[in-house]
Structures are given as C-alpha cells and as structure tokens.
C-alpha positions in Angstrom: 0.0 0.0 0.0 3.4 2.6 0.7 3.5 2.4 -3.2 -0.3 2.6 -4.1 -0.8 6.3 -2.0 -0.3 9.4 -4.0 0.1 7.2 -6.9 -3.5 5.7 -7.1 -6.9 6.9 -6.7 -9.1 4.7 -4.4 -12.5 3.1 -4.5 -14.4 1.7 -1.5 -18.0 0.3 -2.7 -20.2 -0.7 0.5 -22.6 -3.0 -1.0 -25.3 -2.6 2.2 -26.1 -5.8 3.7 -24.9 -8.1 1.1 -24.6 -11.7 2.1 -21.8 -13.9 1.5 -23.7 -17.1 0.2 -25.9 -14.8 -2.0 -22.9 -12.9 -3.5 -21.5 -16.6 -4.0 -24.7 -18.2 -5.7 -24.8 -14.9 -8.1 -21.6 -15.3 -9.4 -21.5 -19.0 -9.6 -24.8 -18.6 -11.9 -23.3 -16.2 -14.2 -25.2 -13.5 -13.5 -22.5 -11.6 -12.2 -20.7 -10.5 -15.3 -19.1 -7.3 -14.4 -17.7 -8.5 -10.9 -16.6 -11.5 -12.3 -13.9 -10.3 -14.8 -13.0 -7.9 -11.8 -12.8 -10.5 -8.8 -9.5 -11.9 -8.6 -9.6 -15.3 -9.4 -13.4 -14.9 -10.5 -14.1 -15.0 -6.9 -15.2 -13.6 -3.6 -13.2 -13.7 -0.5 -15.3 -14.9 2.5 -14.7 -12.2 5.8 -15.8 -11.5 8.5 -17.4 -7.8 9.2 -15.9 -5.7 12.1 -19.8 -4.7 12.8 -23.4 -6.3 12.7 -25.0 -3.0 11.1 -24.1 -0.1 9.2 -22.5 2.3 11.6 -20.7 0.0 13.3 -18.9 -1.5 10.3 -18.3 1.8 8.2 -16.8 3.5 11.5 -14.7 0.5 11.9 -13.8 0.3 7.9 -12.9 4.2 7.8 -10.4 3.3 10.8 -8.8 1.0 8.8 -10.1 -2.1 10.1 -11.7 -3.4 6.4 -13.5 -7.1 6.8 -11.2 -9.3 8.2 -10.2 -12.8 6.6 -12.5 -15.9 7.9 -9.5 -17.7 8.5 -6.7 -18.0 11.5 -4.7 -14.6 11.7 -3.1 -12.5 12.3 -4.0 -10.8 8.9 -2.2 -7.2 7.8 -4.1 -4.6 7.1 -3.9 -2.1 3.8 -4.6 0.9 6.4 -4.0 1.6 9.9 -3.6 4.2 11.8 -0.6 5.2 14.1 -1.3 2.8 17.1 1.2 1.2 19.5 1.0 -2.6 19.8 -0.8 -3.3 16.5 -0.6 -6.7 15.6 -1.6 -6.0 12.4 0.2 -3.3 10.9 3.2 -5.0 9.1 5.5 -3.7 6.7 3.6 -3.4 3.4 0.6 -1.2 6.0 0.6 2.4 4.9 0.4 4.3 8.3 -1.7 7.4 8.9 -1.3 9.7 11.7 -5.1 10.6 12.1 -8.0 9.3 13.8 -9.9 7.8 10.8 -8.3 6.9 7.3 -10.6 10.0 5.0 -8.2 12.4 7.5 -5.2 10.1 6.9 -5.6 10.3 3.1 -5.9 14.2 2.5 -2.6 14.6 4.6 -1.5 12.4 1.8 -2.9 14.9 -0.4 -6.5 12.7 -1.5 -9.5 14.9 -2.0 -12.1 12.6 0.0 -15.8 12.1 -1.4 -18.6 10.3 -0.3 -21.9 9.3 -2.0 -24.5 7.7 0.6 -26.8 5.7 0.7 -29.0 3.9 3.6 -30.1 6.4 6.6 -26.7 6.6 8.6 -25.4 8.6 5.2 -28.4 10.8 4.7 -27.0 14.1 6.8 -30.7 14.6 8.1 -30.0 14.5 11.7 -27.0 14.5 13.3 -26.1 10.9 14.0 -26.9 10.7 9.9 -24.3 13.3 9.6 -21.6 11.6 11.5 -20.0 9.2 8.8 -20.3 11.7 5.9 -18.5 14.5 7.9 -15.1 12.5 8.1 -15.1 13.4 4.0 -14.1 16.5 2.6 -17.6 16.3 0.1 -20.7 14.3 1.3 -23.6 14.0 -1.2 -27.1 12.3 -0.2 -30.9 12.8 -1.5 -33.6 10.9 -1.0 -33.1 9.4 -5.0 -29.7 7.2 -3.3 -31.9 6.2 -0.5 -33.2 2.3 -0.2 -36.8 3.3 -1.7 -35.3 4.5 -4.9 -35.4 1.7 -7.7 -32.4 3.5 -9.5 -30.9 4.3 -6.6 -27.5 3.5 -7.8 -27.3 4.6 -11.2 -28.4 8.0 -9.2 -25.2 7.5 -7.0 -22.8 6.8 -10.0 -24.0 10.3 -11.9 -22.9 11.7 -8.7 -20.0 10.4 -7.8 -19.0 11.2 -11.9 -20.2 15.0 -11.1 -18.0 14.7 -8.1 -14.3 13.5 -9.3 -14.7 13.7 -13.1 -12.8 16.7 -12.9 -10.4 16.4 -9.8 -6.6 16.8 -10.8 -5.5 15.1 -7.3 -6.0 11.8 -6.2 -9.2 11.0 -5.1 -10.7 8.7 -2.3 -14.3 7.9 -3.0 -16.7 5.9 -0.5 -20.2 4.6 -2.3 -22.4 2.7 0.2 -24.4 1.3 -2.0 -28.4 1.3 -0.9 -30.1 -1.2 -3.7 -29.1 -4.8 -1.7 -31.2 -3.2 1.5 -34.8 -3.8 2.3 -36.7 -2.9 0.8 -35.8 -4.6 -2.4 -38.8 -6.3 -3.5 -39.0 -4.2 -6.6 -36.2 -5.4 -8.0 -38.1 -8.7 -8.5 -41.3 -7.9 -9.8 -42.7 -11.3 -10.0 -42.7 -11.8 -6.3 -45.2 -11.1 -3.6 -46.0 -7.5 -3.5 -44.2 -5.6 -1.0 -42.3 -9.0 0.4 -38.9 -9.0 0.4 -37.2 -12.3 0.1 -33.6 -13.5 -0.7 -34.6 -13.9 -4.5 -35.4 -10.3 -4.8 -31.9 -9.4 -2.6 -30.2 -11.5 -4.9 -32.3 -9.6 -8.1 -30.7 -6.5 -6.3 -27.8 -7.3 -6.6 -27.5 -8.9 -10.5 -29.3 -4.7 -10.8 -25.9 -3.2 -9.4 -23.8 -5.5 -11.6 -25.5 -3.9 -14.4 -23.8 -0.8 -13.5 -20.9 -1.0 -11.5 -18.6 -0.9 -14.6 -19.6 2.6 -15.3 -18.2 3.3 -11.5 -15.2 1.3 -12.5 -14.5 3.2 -15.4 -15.3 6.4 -14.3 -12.5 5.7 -10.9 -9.8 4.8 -13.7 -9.8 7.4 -16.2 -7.1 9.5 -14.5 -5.3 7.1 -12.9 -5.3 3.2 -11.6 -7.5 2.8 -8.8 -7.2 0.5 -6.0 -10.7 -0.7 -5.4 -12.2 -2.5 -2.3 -15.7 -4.1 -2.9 -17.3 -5.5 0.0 -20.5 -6.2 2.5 -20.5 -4.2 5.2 -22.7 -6.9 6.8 -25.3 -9.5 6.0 -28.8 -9.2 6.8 -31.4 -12.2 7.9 -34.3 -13.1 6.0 -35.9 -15.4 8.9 -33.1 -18.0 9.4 -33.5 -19.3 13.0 -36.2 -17.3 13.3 -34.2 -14.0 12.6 -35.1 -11.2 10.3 -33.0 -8.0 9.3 -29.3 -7.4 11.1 -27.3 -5.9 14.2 -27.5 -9.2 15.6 -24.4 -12.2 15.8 -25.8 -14.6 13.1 -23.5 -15.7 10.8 -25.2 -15.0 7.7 -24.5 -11.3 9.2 -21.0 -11.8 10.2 -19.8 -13.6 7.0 -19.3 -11.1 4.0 -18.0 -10.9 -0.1 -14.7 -8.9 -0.3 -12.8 -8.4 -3.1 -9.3 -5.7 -3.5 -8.2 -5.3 -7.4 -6.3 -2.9 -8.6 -7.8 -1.0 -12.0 -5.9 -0.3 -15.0 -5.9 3.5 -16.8 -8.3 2.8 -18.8 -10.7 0.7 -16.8 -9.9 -3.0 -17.9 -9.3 -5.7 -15.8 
C-alpha cells in the first residue's frame, strides 16, 4: 500500500447488507458478469465484518479495520492508523497519523468524497451526519436512499459530477443502498411488498448492471485501488431471525474483493 498512495486513486464500494452465500450463488450462476472479470480469481473472499450494522462497520472500515479474513490470523491490514501494539500493521501497512483513514488520506494529499446511501449517510439528523463528515464532500438525497429503484445509477451520476474533474488523487466511498430492504421491486414477479432473498439476490445482479460505469469512471485519471465489500449481511428469517445488528452468521460472514484497476478501466 506505501506504493499505491499518491500514486493511485481509491474506490471503497459498500454494497449494504450483502450476504456472502448470495454474492456466492450470483456469481457462480453467471449473473454476475461485471464483478466476475474484476474479482480476482473470479471470486469472492469470504470475511468477517468488524460490525453487525451499518455504523458499526463503516466507523470501523474508515479506521482501517476493512472485513477481516475468515480464517486464523493475524491478517495485515492495507490501512491503519498510528497505534502502539498493533498486531496487524506490518510492513507493506501504509500508516496514517489521524483518527480515521478519509483524515489520513488528505494529509497524503487525497481529496475525500462520499456518496451515501442507507439512513446513517443521509445528513438529516446528526447521528446521519456523522459518517459523511469524516469526508471532505458528502452527497445524499432521498433518489440514493433504499426506496429509490435506480438508486444506484443515481449515486454513480454523482460520484461522476463529483471527481470527473479532480486533478488530485481521489478517495471515493459509495455505500451502495439497492441490496437493503426494501428490495422487492427489484423482482417484480414476487409477492407485492415481500422482500425475500430472490429479490436481494435480483438486487444485486441490478448493481452488476452498472458498477462498470463506477469502475470506469474511478480509472480514467489514474489506476485505482478498489475495495468491494459487505458491510454486513442481513437475515431473511433463518432461526427465526429477520433484518441485522445481531451475531448470526449470515450477518457476520461477507463478499470482499481488492483489485487494482488499470488507466483505462480493464481488468
């Protein structure tokens, strides 16, 4: 990462309560086209959030503390902040000396955006305002929110409006609304107003349609390190659960992927 700042402009896409298994079952099916020339390996990594619910997990993530490996550690982090004892900063860790990693990166000379989505993003009340003020430009309406159809195509002409013409390197967060409930309408066929993991799933395949153009647009100046992830899962009635902020493991377990975008926006 020492060799990626200043030289690289950076991506982190949020997908809202993505679940690992339905990420999975997606792109095993083929109906994750985009992703799947971008995944390395033409797969997801299984992790482990740092929160059970939104806040939690982005005010972890924007410490530096991304989804961690579901496997035996420790595991090195991209980012972490200056911290004594850290067992996993190691020597490829770029190192900020601020309390969150937006601060960190316009020391490093990053101009820091962020295009919300679900409530904690929506700068409406103060707690909504908490996550977005860590950026030097915040950008919500109700058209990115989890009622909005096109919600994310919405976010992209944003975040295009937002960087397109930026001569520093940029750090842009998307937290992604579309895989939240509700999501029915992304499956039209289904019960009406019943949200289901079909019609989470149907979200989904609808973001894949259009990430690309997010892709594209974060590479035309420079490569971009992007980081496409969960912040958590969400239930849809397993042991008798429904929604999220609770420790299940479809809420704990998460897709992650890191890639690193060519000028140009190829693979």
């Amino acid at each position: 990462m020492n060799a990626v700042i200043g030289t690289h402009d950076l991506l982190l896409v949020t997908l809202d309560t993505l679940r690992h298994d339905v990420a999975e079952r997606l792109l095993a099916d083929g109906r994750l086209p985009t992703l799947a020339r971008f995944l390395p390996g033409g797969v997801w990594e299984r992790r482990h959030s740092p929160g059970s619910f939104t806040y939690a997990a982005h005010a972890a993530m924007l410490a530096g503390f991304l989804p961690t490996p579901a496997a035996p550690g420790p595991h090195p982090r991209l980012f972490a902040a200056d911290f004594p004892g850290s067992e996993t900063t190691a020597p490829g860790t770029w190192r900020f000396a601020a309390a969150d990693l937006p601060a960190g990166l316009a020391r490093a000379g990053y101009h820091t955006v962020c295009v919300g989505g679900v409530g904690f993003f929506n700068k409406l009340t103060p707690l909504g305002t908490a996550l977005p003020s860590l950026f030097a430009e915040s950008h919500w309406e109700p058209g990115f929110g989890v009622t909005a159809p096109d919600s994310f195509e919405r976010q992209i002409a944003c975040a295009r409006r937002a960087v397109a013409a930026r001569q520093e390197p940029v750090f842009l967060l998307v937290n992604v609304s579309a895989l939240h409930q509700p999501n029915h309408f992304y499956l039209p066929s289904g019960p009406p107003g019943h949200d289901s993991l079909d019609s989470h799933a149907a979200a989904l395949a609808y973001v894949d349609r259009h990430i690309g153009e997010l892709f594209a647009l974060m590479s035309e100046r420079r490569p971009c390190l992007a980081i496409v992830c969960s912040d958590h899962g969400t239930a849809y009635g397993e042991d008798g659960h429904t929604g999220h902020r609770i420790g299940h493991e479809v809420v704990w377990t998460v897709p992650y992927a890191e890639f690193v975008i060519p000028k140009g926006g190829r693979p």
